[in-house]
C-alpha positions in Angstrom: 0.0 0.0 0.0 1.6 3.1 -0.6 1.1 6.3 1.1 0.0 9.6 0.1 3.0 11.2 1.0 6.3 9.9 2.2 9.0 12.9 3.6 12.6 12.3 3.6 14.0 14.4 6.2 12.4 15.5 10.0 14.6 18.7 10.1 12.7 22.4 10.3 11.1 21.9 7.2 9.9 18.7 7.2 8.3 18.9 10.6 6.1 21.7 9.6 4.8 20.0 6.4 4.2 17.0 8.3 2.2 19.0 11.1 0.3 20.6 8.6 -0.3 17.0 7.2 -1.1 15.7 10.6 -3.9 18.2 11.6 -5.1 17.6 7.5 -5.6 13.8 9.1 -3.4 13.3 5.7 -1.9 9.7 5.2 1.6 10.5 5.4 5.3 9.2 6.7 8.5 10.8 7.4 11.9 9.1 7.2 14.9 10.3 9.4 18.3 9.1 9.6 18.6 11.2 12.8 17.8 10.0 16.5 15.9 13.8 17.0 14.0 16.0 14.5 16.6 18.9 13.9 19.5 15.8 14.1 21.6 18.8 11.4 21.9 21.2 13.9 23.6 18.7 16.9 27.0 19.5 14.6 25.7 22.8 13.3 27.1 25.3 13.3 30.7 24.0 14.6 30.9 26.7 17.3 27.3 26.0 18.1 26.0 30.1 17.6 23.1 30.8 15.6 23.1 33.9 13.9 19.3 33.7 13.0 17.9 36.0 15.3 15.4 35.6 18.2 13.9 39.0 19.3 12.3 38.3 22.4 10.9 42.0 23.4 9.6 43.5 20.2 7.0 45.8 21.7 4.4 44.0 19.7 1.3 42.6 21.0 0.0 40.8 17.8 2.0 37.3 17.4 1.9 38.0 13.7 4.2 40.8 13.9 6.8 39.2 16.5 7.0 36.7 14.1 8.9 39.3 11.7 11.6 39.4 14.4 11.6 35.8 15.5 13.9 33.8 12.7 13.7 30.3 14.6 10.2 29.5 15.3 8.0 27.0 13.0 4.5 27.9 12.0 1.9 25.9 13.9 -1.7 26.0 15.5 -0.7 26.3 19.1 0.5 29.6 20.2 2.6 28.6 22.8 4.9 26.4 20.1 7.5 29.4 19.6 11.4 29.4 20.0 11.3 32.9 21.8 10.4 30.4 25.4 13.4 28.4 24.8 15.9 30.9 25.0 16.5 35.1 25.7 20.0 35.4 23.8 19.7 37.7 20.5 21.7 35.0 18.7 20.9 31.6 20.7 22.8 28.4 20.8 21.9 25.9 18.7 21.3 23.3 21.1 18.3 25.4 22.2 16.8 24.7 18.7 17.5 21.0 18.6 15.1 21.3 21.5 12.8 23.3 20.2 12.4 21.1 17.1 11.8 17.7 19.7 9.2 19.5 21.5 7.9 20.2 18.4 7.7 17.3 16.9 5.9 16.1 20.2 3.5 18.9 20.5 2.1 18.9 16.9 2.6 14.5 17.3 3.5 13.8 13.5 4.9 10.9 12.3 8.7 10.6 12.2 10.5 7.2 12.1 13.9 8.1 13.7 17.1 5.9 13.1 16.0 5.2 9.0 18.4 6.1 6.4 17.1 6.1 3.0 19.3 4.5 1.0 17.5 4.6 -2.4 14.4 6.2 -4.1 13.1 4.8 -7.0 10.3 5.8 -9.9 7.7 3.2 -9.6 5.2 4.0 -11.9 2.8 6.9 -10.8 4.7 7.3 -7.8 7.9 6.6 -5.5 9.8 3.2 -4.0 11.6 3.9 -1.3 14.4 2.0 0.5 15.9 2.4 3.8 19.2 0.9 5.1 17.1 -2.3 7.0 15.9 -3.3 3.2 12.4 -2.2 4.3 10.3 -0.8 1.2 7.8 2.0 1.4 6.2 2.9 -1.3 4.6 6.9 -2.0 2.6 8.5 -4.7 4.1 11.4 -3.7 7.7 12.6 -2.5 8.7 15.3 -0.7 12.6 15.8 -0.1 13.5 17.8 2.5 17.1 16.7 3.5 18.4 20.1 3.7 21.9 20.4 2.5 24.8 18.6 4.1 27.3 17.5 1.3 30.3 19.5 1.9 31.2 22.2 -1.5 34.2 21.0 -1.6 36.5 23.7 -4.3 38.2 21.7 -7.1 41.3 22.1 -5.6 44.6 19.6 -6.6 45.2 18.4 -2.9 42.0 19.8 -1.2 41.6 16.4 0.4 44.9 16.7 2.7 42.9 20.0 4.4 40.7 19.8 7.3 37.0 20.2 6.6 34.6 22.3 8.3 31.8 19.5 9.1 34.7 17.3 10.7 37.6 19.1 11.9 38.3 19.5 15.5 36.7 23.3 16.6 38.3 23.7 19.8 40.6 27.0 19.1 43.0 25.6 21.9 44.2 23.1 19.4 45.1 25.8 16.9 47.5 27.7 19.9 50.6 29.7 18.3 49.8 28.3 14.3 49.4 30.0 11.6 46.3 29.4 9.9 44.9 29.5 6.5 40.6 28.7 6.1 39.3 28.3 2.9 35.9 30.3 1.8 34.3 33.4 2.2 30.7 32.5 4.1 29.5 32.8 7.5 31.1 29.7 8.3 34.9 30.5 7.9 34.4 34.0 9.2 32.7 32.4 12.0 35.6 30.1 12.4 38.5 32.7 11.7 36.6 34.6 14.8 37.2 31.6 17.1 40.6 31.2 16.7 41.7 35.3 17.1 42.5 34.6 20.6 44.5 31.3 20.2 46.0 31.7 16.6 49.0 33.7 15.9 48.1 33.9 12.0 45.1 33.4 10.2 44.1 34.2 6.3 40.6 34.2 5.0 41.1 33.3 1.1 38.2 33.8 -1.4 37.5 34.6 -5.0 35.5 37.9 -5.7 34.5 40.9 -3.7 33.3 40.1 -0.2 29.4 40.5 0.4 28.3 42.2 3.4 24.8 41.7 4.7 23.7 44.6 6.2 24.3 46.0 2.3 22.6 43.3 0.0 20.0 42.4 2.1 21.0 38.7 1.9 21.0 37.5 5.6 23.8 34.5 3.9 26.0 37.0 3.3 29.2 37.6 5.6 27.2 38.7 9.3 27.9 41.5 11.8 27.6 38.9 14.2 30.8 37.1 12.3 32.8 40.2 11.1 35.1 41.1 13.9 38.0 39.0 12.0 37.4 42.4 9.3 38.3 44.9 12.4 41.6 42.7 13.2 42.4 42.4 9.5 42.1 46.4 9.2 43.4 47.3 12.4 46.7 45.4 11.6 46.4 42.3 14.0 48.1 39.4 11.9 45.2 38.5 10.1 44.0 38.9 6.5 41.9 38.5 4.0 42.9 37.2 0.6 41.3 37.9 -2.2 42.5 35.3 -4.4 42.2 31.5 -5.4 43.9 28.7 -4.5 45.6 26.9 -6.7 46.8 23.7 -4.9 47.6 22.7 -1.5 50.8 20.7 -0.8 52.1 19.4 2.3 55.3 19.6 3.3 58.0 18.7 6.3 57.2 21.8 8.1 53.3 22.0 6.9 51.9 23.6 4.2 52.4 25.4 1.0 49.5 26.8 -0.7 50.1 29.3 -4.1 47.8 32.1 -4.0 46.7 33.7 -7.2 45.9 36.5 -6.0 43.0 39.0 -8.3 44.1 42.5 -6.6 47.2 42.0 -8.8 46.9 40.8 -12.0 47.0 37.0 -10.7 49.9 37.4 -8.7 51.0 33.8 -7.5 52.3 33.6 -3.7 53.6 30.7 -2.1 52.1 30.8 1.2 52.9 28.9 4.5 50.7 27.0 6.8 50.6 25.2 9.8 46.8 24.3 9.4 44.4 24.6 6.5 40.6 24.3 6.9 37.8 24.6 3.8 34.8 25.7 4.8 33.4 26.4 1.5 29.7 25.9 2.2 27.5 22.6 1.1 25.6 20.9 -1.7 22.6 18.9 -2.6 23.3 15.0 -1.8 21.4 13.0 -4.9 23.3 10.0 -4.3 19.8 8.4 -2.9 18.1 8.7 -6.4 18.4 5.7 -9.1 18.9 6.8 -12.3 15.1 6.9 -12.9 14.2 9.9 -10.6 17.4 12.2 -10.5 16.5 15.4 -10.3 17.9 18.5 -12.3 20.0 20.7 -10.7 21.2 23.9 -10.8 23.7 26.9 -9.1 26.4 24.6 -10.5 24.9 22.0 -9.5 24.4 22.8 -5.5 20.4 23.0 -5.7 17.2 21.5 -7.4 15.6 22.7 -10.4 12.0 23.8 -9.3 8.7 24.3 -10.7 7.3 27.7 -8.9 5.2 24.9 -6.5 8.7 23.6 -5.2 8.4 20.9 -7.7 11.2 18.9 -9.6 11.1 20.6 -13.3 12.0 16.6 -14.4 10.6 14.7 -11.6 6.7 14.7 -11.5 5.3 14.5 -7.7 8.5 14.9 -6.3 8.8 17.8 -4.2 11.1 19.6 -1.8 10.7 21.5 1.3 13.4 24.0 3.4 16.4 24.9 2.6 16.3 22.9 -0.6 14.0 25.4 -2.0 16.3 28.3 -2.3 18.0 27.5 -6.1 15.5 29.7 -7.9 16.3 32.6 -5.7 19.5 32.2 -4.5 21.0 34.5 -2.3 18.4 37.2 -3.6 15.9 36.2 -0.8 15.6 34.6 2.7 14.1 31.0 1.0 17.4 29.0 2.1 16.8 29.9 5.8 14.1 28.9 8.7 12.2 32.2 8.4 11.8 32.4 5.0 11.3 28.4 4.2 8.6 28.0 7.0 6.1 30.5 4.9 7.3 29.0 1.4 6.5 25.6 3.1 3.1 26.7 3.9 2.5 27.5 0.4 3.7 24.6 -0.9 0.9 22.8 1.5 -1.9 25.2 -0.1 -0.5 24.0 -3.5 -0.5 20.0 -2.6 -3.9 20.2 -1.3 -5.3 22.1 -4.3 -3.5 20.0 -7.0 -4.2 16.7 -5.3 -7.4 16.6 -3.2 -9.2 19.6 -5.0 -9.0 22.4 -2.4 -9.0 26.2 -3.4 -6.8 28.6 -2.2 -8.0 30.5 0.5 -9.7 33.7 -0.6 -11.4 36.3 0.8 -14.6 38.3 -0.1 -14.0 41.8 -0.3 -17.0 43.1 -2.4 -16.2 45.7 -4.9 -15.7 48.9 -3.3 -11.8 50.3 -3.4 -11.9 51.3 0.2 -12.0 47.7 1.0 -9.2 47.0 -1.5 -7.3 49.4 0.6 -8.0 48.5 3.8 -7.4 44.2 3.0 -3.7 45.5 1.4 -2.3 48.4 4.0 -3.8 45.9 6.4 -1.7 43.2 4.9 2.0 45.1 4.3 1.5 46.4 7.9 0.9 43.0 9.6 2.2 39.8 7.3 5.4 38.4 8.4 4.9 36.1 5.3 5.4 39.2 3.3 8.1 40.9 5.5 10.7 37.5 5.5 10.0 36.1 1.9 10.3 39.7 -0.3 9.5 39.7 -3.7 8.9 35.7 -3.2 5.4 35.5 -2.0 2.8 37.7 -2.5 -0.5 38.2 -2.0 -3.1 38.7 -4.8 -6.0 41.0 -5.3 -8.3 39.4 -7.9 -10.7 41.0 -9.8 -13.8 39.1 -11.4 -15.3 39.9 -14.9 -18.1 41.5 -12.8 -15.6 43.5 -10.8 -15.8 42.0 -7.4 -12.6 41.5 -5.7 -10.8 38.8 -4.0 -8.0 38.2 -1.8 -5.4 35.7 -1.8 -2.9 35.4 0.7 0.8 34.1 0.6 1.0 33.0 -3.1 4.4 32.3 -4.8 5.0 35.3 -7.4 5.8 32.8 -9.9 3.4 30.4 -9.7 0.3 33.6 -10.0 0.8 33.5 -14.1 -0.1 29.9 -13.9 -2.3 29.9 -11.4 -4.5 32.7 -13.0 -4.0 30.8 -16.4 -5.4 27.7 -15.5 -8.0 29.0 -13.0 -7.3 28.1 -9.2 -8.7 31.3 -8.6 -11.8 31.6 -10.5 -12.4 34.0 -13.8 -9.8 36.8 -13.4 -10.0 39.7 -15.6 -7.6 41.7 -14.1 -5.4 41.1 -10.5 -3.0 43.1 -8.7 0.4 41.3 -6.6 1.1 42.9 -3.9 4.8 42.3 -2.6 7.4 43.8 0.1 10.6 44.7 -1.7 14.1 46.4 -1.7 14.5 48.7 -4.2 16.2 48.5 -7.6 20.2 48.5 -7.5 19.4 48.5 -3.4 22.6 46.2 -2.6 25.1 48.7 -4.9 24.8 51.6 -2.5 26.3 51.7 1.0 23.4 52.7 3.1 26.0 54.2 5.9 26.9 56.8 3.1 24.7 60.2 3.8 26.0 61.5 0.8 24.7 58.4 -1.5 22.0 59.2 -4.0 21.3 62.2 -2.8 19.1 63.4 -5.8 16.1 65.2 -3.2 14.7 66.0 -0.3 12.6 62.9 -0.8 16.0 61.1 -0.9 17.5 63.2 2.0 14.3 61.5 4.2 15.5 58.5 3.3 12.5 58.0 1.2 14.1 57.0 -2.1 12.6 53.4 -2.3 15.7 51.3 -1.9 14.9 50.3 1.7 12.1 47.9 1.9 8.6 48.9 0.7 5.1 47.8 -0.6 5.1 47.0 -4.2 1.6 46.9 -5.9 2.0 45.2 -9.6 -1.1 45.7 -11.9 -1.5 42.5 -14.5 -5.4 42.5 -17.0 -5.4 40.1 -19.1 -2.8 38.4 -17.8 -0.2 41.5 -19.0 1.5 43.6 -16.8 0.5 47.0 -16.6 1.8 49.3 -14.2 3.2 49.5 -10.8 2.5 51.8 -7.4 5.5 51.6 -5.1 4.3 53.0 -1.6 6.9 55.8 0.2 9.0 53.6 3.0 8.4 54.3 6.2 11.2 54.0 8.7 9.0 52.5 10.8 7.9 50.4 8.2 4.4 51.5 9.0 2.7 52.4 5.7 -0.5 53.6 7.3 -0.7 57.3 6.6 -3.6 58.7 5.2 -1.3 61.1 3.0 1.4 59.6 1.8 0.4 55.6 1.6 -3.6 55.0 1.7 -4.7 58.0 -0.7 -2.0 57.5 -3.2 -3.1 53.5 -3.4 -6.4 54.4 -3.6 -5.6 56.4 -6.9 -3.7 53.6 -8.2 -6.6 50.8 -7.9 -9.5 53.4 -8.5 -7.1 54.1 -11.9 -6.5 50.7 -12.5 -10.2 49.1 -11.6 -12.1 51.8 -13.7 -10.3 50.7 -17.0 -12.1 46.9 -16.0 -15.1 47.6 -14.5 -17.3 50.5 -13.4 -16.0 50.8 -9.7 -17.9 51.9 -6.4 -15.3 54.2 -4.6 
């Protein structure tokens, strides 16, 4: 008998599709190679600090706005099931998410068979065979793969295998006492681990490729952290430490240690011999599809580090075979918060809306709203004010004004941007003749301008306020006919309260009244 779904992986992700599942009283398994739910983050990260933030004291009342500030917590029905009680630190440890995920996975009571390593996944007709490392088969008509990433990226480096890796090398910075170091990679993982060795190390390089990305400028919370960037200050502040920006072309070990040539870009591929006592690659990880026969492999992409996806989280090549978490992030990679708990847990929601309405016939929710503009207004200002769905996944999900042929208008919630053209197409909504998408975004060209700089872009006294749209904003697309029309971005706030009746509702009101009357005869 197979099941309806069958989910390879109780990490973050998996545990909220499977809750969902649970209270959907869906017929569902999921398989996990761990002894907990979370079992990636018992070894992650090395030095055991999150940098995913957990805002305790927000000065919120509504839970839906805390959530914008709370990067660790799952979505679920019980309002008491939130990270924020499990610890008070700004950046916790990871241990107090490994114990946030158990409870959990004991609170919401779905169905996780610990200790079961899947071993191979198999096409078998409609649907999926599944092996596990007993022999046991299960079989699925429907997959959903959410693993995460734990394949180490390991650089195709001549003698990269005589390094010490990130996932297996010792952390303790006492071991490291008096050497000269050299760590490979330019994330949040060497930085983090160049930080732990300042006090114990007398030498440590930082070697990368390209121009180092800084968070608090692109916007990308993968980028190189505050929280990991004190190695910078000791590099600039002339305390033995560097950062090379440069390849490496081999490593060699030798009597005394290492030698690793540097070509370095700053000069014209200047090669340096350098000397080492240890060198460590932490160069990030990968996609592991050694599970999949050769009848269900899916396409991959970002150099092969991620899945090809359908805009429902689906393999492009792979029918009914889904993924969940961190896995989802290839189509937006590093351009949005999709490869991290608080951006995945929303996306994971939506991809639950989309299984239940391709596969057991359930709409999308959608709300009535009549067809006055006011209450167009009110449903969106509403919205951009409130959603931490909106807030976390920018320019990923939005929600959806609809309007029918008669002009009464609809609200959707939460919908992936690119799945709407489809969606609208084939009719999950209704009869559309004309919809709006209504997103939170950064503005154009935001991540090329250092935000520090008073004197950057200084075009107006708009742009003196700080109101020149690069910070993050409502963005209101108009699509009839399933064509794009216009646009209304509403004026930041730095609040980010986009409430006033000046500058935010009247403006929007214009816009739809604008935009409606060209469809329909509208009631203001």
């Amino acid at each position: 008998m197979a099941h309806d779904y069958l989910i390879i992986g109780a990490g973050p992700a998996g545990l909220q599709l499977a809750a969902s599942l649970e209270r959907d009283g869906a017929d569902y398994v999921v398989l996990e190679r761990g002894s907990v739910p979370g079992a990636f983050f018992t070894r992650f990260p090395r030095h055991r600090r999150l940098i995913s933030i957990n805002k305790v004291h927000t000065g919120y009342g509504d839970p839906e706005l805390r959530l914008r500030m709370d990067w660790n917590s799952l979505l679920s029905d019980d309002p008491e099931l939130l990270f924020t009680r499990y610890s008070r630190r700004y950046f916790p440890s990871a241990d107090n998410l490994v114990d946030y995920l158990s409870d959990y996975a004991l609170r919401t009571g779905v169905r996780v068979r610990y200790d079961t390593t899947v071993e191979k996944v198999s096409r078998d007709g409609g649907g999926f065979t599944v092996t596990d490392h007993t022999g046991r088969v299960r079989r699925a008509r429907r997959l959903v793969v959410a693993t995460g990433m734990f394949r180490p990226n390991l650089p195709s480096v001549p003698g990269v295998e005589l390094a010490e890796r990130y996932d297996t090398f010792d952390p303790d910075p006492e071991s490291f006492t008096g050497q000269r170091v050299l760590i490979v990679g330019r994330g949040n993982s060497a930085f983090e681990t160049a930080d732990s060795l300042m006090e114990t190390a007398a030498v440590i390089h930082v070697v990368g490729a390209g121009s180092l990305r800084l968070a608090w400028r692109s916007h990308y919370v993968g980028h190189l952290r505050a929280v990991n960037n004190n190695f910078l200050d000791s590099y600039q502040l002339k305390s033995q430490n560097a950062l090379l920006d440069g390849r490496v072309v081999e490593i060699r070990r030798e009597a005394d240690g290492f030698c690793v040539p540097v070509s370095f870009e700053r000069v014209d591929e200047v090669v340096k011999d350098l000397r080492y006592d240890r060198v460590i690659v932490a160069t990030g990880f990968r996609f592991d599809t050694s599970i999949f026969d050769d009848t269900c492999v899916p396409d991959l992409i970002v150099d092969g580090r991620f899945p090809a996806l359908t805009p429902v989280s689906e393999s492009v090549n792979v029918p009914h075979m889904y993924f969940a978490g961190t896995l989802m992030q290839g189509p937006d990679f590093k351009k949005s918060t999709t490869g991290f708990i608080h951006g995945f847990r929303y996306s994971v929601r939506a991809l639950h809306r989309a299984l239940r309405r391709r596969h057991h016939g359930e709409a999308w929710p959608v709300t009535e709203l009549g067809d006055a503009v006011e209450r167009a207004v009110d449903a969106i200002i509403t919205r951009v004010n409130r959603s931490s769905a909106l807030w976390q996944q920018f320019a990923v999900l939005g929600d959806l004004l609809l309007v029918a042929p008669d002009g009464t208008l609809r609200y959707a919630e939460e919908v992936p941007v690119r799945h709407v053209p489809d969606a609208v197409r084939t009719g999950d909504f209704g009869e559309v003749a004309a919809y709006a998408v209504i997103t939170l975004e950064y503005g154009a060209h935001h991540d090329q301008v250092d935000p520090f700089d008073v004197t950057a872009g200084r075009k107006s006294q708009q742009d003196v306020a700080g109101l020149d749209g690069r910070y993050l904003h409502p963005v209101v697309r108009w699509y009839r006919a399933g064509e794009f029309v216009g646009e209304h971005h509403i004026t930041e706030n730095l609040e980010n309260e986009w409430d006033s009746e000046e500058f935010h509702r009247a403006p929007l009101h214009t816009f739809l009244t604008d935009r409606l009357g060209s469809v329909v005869p509208v009631t203001p």
